[in-house]
C-alpha positions as CSV (number, residue, x, y, z in Angstrom):
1,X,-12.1,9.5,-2.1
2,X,-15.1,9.7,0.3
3,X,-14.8,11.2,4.0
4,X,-15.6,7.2,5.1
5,X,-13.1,5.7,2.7
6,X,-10.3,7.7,4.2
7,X,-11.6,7.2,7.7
8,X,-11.1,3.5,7.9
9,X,-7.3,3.3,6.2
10,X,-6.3,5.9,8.7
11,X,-3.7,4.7,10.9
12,X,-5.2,5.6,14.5
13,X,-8.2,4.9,16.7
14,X,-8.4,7.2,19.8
15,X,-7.2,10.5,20.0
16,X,-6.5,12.8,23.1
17,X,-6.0,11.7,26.1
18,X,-8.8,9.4,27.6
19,X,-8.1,10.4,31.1
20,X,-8.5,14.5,29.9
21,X,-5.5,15.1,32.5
22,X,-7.4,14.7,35.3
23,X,-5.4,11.0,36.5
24,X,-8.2,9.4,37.6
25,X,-10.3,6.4,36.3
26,X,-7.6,4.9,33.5
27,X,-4.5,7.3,34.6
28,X,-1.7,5.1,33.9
29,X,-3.9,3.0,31.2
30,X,-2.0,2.6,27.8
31,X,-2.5,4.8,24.8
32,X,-3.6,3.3,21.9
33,X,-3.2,6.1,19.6
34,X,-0.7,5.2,17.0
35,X,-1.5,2.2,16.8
36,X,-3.7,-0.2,14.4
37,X,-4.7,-3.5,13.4
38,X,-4.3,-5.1,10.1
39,X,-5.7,-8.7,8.8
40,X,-3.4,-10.1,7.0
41,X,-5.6,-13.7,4.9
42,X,-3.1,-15.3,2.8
43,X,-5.9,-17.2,1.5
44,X,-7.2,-14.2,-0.5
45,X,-4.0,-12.6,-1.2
46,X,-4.8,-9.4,0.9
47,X,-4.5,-7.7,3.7
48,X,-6.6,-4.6,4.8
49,X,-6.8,-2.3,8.3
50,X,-10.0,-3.4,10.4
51,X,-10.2,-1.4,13.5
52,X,-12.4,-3.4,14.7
53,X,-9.9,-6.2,15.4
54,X,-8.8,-3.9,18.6
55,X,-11.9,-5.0,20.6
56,X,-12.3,-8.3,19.2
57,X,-14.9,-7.9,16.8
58,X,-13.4,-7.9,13.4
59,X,-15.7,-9.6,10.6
60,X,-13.3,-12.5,11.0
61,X,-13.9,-12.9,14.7
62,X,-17.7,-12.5,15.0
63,X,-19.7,-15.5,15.5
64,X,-17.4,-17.9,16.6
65,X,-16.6,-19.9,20.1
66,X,-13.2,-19.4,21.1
67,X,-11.9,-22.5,22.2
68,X,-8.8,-23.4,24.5
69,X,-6.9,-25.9,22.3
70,X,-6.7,-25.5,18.4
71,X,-6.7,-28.2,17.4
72,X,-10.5,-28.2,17.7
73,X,-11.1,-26.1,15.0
74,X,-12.4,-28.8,12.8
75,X,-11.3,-26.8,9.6
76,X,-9.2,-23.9,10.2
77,X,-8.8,-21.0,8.6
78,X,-5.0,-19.0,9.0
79,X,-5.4,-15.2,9.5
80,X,-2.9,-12.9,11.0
81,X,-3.8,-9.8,13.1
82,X,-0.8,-7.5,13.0
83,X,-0.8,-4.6,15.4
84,X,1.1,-1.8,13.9
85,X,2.6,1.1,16.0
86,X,3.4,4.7,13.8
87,X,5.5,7.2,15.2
88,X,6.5,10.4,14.0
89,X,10.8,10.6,13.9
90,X,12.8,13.5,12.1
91,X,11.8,11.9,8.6
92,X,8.0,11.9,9.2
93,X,5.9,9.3,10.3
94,X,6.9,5.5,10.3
95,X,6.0,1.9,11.1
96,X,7.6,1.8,14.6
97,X,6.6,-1.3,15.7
98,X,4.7,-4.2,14.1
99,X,3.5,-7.6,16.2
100,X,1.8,-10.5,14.6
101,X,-0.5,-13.0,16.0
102,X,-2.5,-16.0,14.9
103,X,-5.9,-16.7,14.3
104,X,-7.5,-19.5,13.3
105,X,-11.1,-19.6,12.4
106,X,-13.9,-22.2,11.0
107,X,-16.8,-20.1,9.8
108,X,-18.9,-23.5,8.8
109,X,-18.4,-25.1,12.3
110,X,-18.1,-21.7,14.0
111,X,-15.4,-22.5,16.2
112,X,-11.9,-20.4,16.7
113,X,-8.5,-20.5,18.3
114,X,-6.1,-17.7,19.2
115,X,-3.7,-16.9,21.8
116,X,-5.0,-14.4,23.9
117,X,-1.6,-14.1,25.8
118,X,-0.1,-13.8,22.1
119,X,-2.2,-11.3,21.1
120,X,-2.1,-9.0,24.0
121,X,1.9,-9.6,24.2
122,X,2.5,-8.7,20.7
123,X,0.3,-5.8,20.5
124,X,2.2,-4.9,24.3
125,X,5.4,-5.4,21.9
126,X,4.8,-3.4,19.1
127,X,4.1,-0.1,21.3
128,X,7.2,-0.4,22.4
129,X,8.6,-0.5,19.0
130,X,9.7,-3.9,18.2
131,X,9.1,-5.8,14.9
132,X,7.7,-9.6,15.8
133,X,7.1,-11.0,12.7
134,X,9.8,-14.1,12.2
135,X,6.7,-16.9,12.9
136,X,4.6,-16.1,10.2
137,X,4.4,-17.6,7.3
138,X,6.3,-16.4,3.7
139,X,3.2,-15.6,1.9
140,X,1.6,-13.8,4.8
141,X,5.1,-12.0,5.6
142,X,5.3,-10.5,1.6
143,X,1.1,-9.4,1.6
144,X,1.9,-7.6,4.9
145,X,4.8,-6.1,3.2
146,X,3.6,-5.6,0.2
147,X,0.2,-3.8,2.1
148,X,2.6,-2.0,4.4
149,X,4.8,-0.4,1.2
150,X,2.3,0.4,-0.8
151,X,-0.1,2.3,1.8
152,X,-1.3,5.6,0.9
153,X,-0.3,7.8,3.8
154,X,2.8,9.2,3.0
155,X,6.1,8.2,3.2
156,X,5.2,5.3,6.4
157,X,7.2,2.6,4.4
158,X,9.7,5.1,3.1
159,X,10.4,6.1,6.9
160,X,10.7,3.0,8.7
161,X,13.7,0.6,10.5
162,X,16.0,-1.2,8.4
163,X,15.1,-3.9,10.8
164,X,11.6,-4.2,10.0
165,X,12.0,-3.9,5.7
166,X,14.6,-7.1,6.7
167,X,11.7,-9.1,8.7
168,X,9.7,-9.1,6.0
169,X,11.7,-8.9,3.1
């Protein structure tokens, strides 16, 4: 497997620590570390990591005018952008906390709702290691499962909550 291939279904973004001790300028920010996003389109069947998702600017997102109420996105499009927490416990590494959000997009008319509030609560939410998952949809739930099982770093499934196998199960 190429250097590039494993780079982008790694499980991270940042590493160190952004503030290099010194406190100032972002001292206090949060550490996005161990965390990641996944797109979860139950229209394909799939679900894959896109780092890019963290700023916005997943494939998905780009191009499109973000509007207030969704139900002017002429044709919408479901997506889910999960934001997945790992931590290491005595085990190994594990899915610590996973938050799902909504987004709907219309490539054609290139128009787009999400829930900005939503997305920066459940992302808050899954740093802090809880599993919010119980609004989406089956088929979405069982490709996010089914992506999250079958990942190739180790033991990530293997390790995780009881809780979170149940959410999705």
């Amino acid at each position: 497997m190429s250097e590039e291939k494993k780079k982008k279904k790694s499980f991270t973004i940042i590493s160190d620590d952004s503030t290099d001790g010194h406190g100032g300028f972002g001292g206090g920010s949060i550490s996005l570390e161990n965390m990641s996003s996944i797109i979860v389109d139950p229209e394909e069947d799939k679900a894959y990591v896109d780092m890019d998702a963290m700023h916005a600017r997943s494939n998905i997102e780009r191009r499109v005018k973000y509007l207030d109420d969704r139900n002017e996105v002429p044709e919408p499009r479901l997506y889910w952008i999960v934001w997945v927490t790992v931590e290491r416990g005595e085990q190994g590494p594990y899915y610590a906390g996973v938050g799902a959000s909504e987004l709907l997009v219309d490539k054609k008319n290139k128009r787009a709702f999400k829930s900005m509030a939503e997305h920066v609560g459940n992302m808050e939410k899954s740093l802090k290691g809880k599993i919010i998952v119980e609004h989406m949809d089956e088929k979405s739930k069982s490709i996010l499962k089914d992506f999250l099982e079958n990942f190739e770093e180790g033991d990530l499934w293997e390790n995780s909550t009881e809780e979170l196998k149940n959410s999705l199960a």
